[in-house]
C-alpha positions in Angstrom: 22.7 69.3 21.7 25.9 70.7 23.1 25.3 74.1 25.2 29.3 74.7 24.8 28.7 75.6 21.1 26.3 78.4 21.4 22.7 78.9 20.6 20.8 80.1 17.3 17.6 82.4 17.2 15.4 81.4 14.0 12.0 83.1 13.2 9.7 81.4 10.4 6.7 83.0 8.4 4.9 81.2 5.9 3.2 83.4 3.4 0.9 81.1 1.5 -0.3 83.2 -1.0 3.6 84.0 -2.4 4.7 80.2 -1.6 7.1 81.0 0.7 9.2 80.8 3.6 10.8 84.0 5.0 13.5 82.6 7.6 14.9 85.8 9.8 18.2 84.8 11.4 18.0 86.7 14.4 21.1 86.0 16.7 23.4 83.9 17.8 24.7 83.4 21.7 27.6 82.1 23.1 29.1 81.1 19.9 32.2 78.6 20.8 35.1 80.7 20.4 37.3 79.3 17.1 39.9 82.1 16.6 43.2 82.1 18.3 42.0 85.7 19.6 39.3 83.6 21.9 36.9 85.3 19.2 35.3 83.8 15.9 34.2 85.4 13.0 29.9 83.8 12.6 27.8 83.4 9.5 25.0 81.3 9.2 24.5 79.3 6.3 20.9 78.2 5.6 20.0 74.8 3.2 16.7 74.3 1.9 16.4 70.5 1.5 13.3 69.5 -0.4 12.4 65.6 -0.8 15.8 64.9 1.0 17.5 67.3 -1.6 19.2 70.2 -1.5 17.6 73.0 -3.9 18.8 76.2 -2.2 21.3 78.0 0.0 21.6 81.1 1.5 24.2 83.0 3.8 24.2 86.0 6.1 26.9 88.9 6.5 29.8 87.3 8.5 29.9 89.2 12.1 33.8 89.7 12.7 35.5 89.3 16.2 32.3 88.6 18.3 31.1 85.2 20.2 27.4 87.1 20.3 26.4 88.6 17.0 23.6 90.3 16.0 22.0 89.7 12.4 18.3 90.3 11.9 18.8 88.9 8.6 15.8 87.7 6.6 15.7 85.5 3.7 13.2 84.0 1.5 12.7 80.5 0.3 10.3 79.4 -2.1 8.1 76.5 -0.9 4.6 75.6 -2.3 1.8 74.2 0.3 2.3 70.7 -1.5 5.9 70.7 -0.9 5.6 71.9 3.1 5.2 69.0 4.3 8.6 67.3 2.7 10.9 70.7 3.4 13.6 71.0 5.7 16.3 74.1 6.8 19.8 73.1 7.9 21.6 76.3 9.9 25.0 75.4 9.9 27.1 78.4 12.0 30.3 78.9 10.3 33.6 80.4 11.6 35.2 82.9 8.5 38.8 82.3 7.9 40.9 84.6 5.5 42.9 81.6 4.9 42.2 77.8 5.0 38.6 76.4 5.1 35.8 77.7 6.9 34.8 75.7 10.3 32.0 74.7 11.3 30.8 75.6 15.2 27.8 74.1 15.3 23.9 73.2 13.2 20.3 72.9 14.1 17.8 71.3 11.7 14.1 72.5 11.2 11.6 70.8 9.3 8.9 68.1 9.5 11.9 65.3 9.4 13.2 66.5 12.8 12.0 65.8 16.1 10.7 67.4 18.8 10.8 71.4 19.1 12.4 71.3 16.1 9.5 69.7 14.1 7.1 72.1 16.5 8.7 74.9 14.8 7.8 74.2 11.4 4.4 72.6 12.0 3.7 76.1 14.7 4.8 78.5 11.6 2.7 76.3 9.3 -0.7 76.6 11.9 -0.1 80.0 12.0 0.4 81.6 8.3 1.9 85.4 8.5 3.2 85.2 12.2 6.8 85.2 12.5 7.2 82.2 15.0 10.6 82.7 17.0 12.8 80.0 18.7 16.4 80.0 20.1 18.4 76.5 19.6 21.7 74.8 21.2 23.8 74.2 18.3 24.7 70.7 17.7 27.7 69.3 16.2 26.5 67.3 13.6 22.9 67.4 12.1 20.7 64.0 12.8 20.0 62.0 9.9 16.4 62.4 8.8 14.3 59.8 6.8 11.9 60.4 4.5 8.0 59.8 5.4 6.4 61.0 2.2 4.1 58.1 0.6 6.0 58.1 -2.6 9.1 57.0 -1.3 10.5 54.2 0.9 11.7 55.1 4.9 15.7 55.7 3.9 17.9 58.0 5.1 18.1 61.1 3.0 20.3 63.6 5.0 23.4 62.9 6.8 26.4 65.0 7.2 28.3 64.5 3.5 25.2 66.4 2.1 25.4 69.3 4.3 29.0 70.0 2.7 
């Protein structure tokens, strides 16, 4: 991770009963600054990747002029109890231009495929169905490539950067 691009707050709830993952995007901190103002303009981008492939995306509001916003943003994701075990979120933080192509700052990925706190997360809202479970993240500039560890298919990579576009 790279503490010069900022940090992400993510909460996760799993509601069994509806299949579901509500993912509240909290807040971001110290966002590195992308706009000739020394300011950026933030949304977060969210990628449900099930099996290795993408099924659904989601965005916040973008927060103008700010390297600290504020969203408390919540968003749901349908995922059945067969299929937790094989899901994974991509945050990507995004810089909003009016003109030219959106920028990336910076991405965390959470999910079963990752490692560390990042596979705690998951497995923590998983234990513990119906409690938001909080955690704050460095960005990083590129996600890691994950492999697959399901039974029905072989270890390969399935995520890398060109899918996150």
């Amino acid at each position: 991770s790279d503490p010069d691009l900022g940090e992400l707050t993510i909460s996760l709830c799993y509601l069994p009963n509806a299949k579901r993952v509500t993912v509240t995007v909290v807040k971001a901190t110290n966002l590195k600054p992308m706009d000739i103002t020394g300011k950026s303009d933030p949304y977060i981008k969210i990628i449900l990747f099930l099996h290795g492939r993408k099924v659904k995306k989601k965005k916040t509001a973008v927060a103008y002029n700010t390297l600290n916003p504020t969203y408390n943003e919540s968003m749901e994701f349908d995922v059945t109890l067969e299929s937790v075990e094989d899901a994974d979120l991509i945050f990507k933080v995004m810089d909003y231009d009016r003109v030219g192509a959106n920028e990336l700052i910076g991405c965390v990925g959470i999910g079963p495929h990752f490692e560390g706190a990042n596979r705690d997360h998951w497995y923590t809202m998983i234990e513990h169905p119906r409690v938001p479970i909080t955690e704050s993240y460095n960005l990083r500039e590129s996600t890691p490539p994950i492999t697959c560890t399901s039974p029905t298919q072989q270890k390969a990579p399935i995520l890398n950067d060109s899918f996150l576009k």
